[in-house]
C-alpha positions as CSV (number, residue, x, y, z in Angstrom):
1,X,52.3,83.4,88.5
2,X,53.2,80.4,89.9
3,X,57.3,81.0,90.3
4,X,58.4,77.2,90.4
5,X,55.9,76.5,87.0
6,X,58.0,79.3,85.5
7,X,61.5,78.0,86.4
8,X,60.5,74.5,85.4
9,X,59.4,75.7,82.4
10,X,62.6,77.3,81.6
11,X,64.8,74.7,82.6
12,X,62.9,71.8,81.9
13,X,65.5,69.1,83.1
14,X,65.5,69.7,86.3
15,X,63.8,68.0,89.6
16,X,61.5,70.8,90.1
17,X,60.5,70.5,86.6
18,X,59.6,66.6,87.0
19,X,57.8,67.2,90.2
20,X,55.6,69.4,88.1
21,X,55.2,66.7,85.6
22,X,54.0,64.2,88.2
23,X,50.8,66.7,88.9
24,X,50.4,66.6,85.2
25,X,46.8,65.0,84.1
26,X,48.4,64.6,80.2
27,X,48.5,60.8,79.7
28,X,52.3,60.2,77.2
29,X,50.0,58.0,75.1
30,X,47.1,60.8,74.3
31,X,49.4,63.8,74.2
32,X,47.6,66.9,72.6
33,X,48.7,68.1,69.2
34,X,49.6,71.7,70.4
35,X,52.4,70.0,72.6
36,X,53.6,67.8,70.0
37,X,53.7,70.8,67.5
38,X,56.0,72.4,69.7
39,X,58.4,69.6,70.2
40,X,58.6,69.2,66.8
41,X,59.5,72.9,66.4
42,X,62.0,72.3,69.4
43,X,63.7,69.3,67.5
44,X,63.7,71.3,64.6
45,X,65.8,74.2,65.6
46,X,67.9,72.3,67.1
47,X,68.7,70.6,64.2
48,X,69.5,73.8,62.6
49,X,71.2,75.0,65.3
50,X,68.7,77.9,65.9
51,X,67.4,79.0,69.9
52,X,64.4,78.1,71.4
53,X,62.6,79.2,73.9
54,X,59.2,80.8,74.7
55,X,57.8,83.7,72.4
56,X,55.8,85.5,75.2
57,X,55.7,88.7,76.9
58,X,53.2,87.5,79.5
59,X,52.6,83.4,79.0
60,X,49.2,82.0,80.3
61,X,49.7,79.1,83.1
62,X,48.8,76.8,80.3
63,X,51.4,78.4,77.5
64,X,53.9,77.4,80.8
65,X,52.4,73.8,81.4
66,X,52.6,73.2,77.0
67,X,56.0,74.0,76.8
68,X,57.1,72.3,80.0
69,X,55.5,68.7,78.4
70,X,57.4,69.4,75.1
71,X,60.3,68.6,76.6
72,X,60.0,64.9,77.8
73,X,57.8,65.0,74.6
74,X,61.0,65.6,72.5
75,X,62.8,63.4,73.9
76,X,60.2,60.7,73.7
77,X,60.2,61.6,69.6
78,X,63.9,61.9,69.7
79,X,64.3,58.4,70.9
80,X,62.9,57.1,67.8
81,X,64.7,59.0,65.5
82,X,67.5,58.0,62.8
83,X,68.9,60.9,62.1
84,X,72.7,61.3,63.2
85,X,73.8,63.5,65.8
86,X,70.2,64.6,66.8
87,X,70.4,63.7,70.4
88,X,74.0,65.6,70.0
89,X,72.0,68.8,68.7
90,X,69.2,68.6,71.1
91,X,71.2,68.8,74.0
92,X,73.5,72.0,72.7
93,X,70.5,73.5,72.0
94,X,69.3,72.9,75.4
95,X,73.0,74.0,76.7
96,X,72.7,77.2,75.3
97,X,69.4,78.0,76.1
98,X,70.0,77.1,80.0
99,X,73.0,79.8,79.6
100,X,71.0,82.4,78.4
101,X,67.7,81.7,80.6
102,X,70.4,82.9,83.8
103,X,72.1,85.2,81.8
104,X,69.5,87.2,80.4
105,X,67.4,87.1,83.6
106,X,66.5,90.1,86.1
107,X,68.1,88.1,88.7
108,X,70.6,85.8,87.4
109,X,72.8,85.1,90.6
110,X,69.5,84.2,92.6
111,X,68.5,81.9,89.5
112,X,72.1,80.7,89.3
113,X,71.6,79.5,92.8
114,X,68.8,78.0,92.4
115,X,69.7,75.6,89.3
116,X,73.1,74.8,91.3
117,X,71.1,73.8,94.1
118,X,68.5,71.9,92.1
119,X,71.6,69.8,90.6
120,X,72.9,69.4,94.4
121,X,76.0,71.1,93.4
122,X,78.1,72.3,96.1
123,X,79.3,75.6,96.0
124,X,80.6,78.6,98.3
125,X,81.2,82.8,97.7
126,X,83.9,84.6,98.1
127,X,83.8,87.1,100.9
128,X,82.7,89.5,98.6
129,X,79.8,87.7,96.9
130,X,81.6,88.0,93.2
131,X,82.7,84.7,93.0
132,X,81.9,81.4,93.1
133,X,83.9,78.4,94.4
134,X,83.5,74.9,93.8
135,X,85.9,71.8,93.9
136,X,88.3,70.8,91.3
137,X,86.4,67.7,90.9
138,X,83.1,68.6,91.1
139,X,83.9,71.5,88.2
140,X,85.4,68.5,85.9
141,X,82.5,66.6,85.8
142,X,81.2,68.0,82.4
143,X,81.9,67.8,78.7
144,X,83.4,71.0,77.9
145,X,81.5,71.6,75.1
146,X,81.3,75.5,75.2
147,X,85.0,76.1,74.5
148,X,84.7,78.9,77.3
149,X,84.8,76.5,80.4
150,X,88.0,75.0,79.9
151,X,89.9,75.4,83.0
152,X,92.7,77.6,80.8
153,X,91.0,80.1,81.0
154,X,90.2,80.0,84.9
155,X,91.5,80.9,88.0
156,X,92.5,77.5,90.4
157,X,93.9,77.6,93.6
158,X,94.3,74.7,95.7
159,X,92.2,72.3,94.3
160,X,89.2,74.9,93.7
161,X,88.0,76.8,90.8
162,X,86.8,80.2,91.2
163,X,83.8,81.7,88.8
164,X,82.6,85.0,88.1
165,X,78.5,84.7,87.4
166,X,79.5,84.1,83.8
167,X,81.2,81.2,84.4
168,X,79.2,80.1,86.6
169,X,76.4,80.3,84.2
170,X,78.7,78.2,81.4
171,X,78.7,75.9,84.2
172,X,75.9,75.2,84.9
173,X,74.9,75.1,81.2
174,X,76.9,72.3,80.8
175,X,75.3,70.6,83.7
176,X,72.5,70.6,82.0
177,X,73.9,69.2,78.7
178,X,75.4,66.7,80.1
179,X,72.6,65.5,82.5
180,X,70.1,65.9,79.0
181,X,72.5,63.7,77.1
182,X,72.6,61.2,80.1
183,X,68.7,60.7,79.8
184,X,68.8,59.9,76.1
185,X,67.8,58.3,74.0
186,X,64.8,56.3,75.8
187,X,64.0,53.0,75.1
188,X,62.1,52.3,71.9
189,X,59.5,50.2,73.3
190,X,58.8,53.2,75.6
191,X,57.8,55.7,73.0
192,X,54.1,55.9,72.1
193,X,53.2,54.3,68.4
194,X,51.9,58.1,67.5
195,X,55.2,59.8,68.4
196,X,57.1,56.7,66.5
197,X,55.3,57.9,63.5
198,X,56.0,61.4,63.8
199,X,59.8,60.3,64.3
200,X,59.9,58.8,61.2
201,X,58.4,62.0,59.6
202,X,60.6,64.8,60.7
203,X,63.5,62.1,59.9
204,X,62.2,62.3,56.4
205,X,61.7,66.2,56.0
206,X,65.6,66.2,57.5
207,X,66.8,64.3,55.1
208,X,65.4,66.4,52.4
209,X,66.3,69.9,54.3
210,X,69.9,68.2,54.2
211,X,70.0,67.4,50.7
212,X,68.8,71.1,50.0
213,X,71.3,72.3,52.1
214,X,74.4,70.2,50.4
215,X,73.2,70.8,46.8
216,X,75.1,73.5,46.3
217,X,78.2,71.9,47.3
218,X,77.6,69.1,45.3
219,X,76.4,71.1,42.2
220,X,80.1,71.9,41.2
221,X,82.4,74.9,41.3
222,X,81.9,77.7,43.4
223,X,80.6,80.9,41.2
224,X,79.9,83.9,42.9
225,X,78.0,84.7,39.4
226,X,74.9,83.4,41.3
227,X,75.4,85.0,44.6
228,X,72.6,86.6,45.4
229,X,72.7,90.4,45.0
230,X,73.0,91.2,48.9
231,X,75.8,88.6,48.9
232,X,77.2,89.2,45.6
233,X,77.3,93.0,46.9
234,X,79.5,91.8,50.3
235,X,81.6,89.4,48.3
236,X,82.9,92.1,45.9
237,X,83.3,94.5,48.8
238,X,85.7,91.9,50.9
239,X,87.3,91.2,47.4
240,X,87.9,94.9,47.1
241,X,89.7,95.2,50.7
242,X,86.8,97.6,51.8
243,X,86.1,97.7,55.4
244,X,82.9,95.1,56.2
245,X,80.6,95.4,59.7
246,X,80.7,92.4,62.5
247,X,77.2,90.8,60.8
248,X,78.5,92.0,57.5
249,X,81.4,89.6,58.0
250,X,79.1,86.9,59.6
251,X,76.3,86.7,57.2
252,X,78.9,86.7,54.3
253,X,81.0,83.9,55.8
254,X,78.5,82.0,57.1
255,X,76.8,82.1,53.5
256,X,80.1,81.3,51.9
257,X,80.5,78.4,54.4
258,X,77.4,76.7,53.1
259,X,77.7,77.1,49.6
260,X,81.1,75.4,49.5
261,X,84.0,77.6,50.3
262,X,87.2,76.4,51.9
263,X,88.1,77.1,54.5
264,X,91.9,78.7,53.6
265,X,90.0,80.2,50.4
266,X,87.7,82.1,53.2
267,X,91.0,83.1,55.1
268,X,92.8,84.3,52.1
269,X,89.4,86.1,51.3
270,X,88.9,88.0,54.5
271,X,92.5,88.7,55.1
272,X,92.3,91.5,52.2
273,X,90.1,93.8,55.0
274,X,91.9,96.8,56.1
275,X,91.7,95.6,59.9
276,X,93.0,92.2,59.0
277,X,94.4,90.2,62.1
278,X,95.0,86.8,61.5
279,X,94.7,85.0,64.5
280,X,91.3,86.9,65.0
281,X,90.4,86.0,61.4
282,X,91.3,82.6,62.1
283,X,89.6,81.9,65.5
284,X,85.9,83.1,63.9
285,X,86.3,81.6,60.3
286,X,87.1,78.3,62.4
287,X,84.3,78.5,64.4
288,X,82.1,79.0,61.6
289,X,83.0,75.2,60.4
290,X,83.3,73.8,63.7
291,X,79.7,74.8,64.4
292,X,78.2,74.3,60.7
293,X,77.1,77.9,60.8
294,X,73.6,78.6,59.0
295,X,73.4,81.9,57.1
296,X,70.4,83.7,58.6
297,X,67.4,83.6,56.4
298,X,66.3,87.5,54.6
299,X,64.4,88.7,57.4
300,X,67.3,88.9,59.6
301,X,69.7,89.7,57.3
302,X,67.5,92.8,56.4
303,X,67.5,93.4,60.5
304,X,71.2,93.7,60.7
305,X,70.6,96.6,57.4
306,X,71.8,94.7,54.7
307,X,70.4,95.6,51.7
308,X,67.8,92.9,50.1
309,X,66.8,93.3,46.9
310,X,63.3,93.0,45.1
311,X,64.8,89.8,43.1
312,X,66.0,87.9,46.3
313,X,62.7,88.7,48.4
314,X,61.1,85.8,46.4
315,X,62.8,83.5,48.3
316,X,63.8,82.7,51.9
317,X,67.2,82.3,52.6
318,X,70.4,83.2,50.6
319,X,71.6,80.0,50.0
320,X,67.7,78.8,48.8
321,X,68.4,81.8,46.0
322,X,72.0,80.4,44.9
323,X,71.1,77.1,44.8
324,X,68.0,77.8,42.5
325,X,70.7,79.5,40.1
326,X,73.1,76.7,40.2
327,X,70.3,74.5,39.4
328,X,69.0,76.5,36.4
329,X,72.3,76.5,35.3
330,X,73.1,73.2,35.0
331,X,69.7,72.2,33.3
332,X,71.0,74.4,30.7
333,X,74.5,72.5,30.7
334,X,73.0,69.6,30.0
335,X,70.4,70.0,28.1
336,X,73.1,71.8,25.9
337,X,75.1,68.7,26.4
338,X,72.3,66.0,25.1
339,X,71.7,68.3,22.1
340,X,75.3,68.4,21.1
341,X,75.0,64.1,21.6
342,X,71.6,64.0,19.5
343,X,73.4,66.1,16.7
344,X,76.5,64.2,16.8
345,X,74.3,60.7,16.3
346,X,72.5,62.2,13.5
């Protein structure tokens, strides 16, 4: 397998990965509909804040060469996009990804290296190869969007910061946000009539995913009487003060997050757990607004062995279920409503 193909692959922003788009026969303005699938699917799980990356044990040279061209493809269609903060979600997405391609990697020093040398960053070891050094100046050159790289929580001695691979890896990451966001968005003129189009579409199906998403906050009153059993079943357990698991607690705040909880209800809610500590409490239920957290849909909730019942295995996602009961409901409320009106005027 051709070794620079695969690192350009997985991080797609970098100058190895445009040198293999220069040897690229695909013309922007007749790009084939398998590539454009996929940056659509990259756009879109970015917009809902899910990873990405490639769903292969052993990927062909062409899987490699498809998702490669998604990339610029992406941000060819995210250029011509409306929706807000797009660009914004794109990039984390990408962020987080770079993180994890090092991270999760057989040899993520080497691969560490060779990102920090494809973005010319200069860098040194400790004499015991466990550390990395780079300037104070060099290091501040990013966003700080990962919450992990502020320099609180690092060691700097004269006017150098010192990184453990981690770190490093956070580093880098942001690099690579901050160089994605720097290319964005292209100009309009520059962006294929086709892609334009499809722009326009996924704006649309966004906007209706968002409405779907808000209903339930709009739809009134928060009643856990239409929780859906698996959630119902968590809520009454937190209520009761009985002890909940790590994904137990994530699933059931992240649900309760989207369907309209606030977030000192959430606190008061989760403080009744027998483990309670409220600055721990309070640093995850704050990240769970801070990054919009999605409740996973029933297939993963079922991975992490929470029980799904028969009833809710009609639909998709948690929130999908509650929302359809909040909906049913108020039909009835004002149909209810119109027939007390019609009676009144008779």
């Amino acid at each position: 397998m051709d070794e620079i193909l695969v690192f350009a692959q997985k991080f797609p922003f970098t100058e190895k990965a445009k040198m293999q788009l220069k040897d690229s026969t695909i013309s922007i303005e007749s790009i084939p509909e398998v590539i454009v699938r996929k940056a659509a699917l990259m756009i879109s799980r970015a917009n809902s804040k899910q990873e990405y990356s490639l769903e292969a044990i052993n990927p062909t040279k062409e899987m490699l060469e498809n998702e490669l061209m998604a990339f610029p493809t992406a941000k060819l269609i995210l250029s011509a996009m409306r929706t807000t903060r797009m660009i914004e979600k794109f990039c984390e997405m990408i962020r987080k990804k770079a993180f994890h391609e090092i991270i999760d990697s057989k040899r993520p020093r080497e691969l560490a290296m060779e990102l920090a040398d494809d973005f010319k960053i200069k860098y040194e070891l400790t004499s015991n190869n466990e550390e990395f050094v780079i300037m104070l100046l060099d290091y501040m050159d990013i966003f700080f969007v990962d919450e992990e790289t502020k320099l609180v929580n690092k060691r700097v001695e004269n006017g150098k910061v010192f990184l453990g691979l981690n770190d490093f890896a956070r580093l880098l990451a942001e690099k690579a946000y901050k160089k994605v966001l720097d290319s964005l968005p292209i100009k309009k003129e520059s962006v294929p009539k086709d892609l334009v189009k499809i722009a326009k579409s996924i704006d649309s199906q966004l906007v209706h995913i968002e409405h779907k998403r808000f209903d339930a906050k709009l739809s009134g009153k928060l009643n856990p009487n239409f929780f859906p059993p698996s959630m119902q079943t968590l809520y009454q357990n937190q209520l009761a003060g009985k002890k909940l698991g790590y994904y137990e607690r994530l699933v059931l705040a992240a649900f309760l997050y989207q369907v309209g909880m606030r977030k000192q209800e959430m606190i008061t809610l989760f403080s009744k757990s027998p483990d309670f500590k409220a600055h721990i409490a309070q640093y995850h239920i704050n990240r769970v607004f801070e990054k919009e957290l999605s409740a996973p849909g029933y297939k993963k909730i079922s991975e992490y062995g929470i029980i799904v019942s028969k009833e809710e295995k009609a639909f998709k996602h948690p929130v999908q279920y509650y929302v359809g009961k909040m909906r049913a409901n108020n039909r009835m409320k004002n149909a209810a409503k119109e027939k007390e009106e019609r009676e009144k005027n008779v």
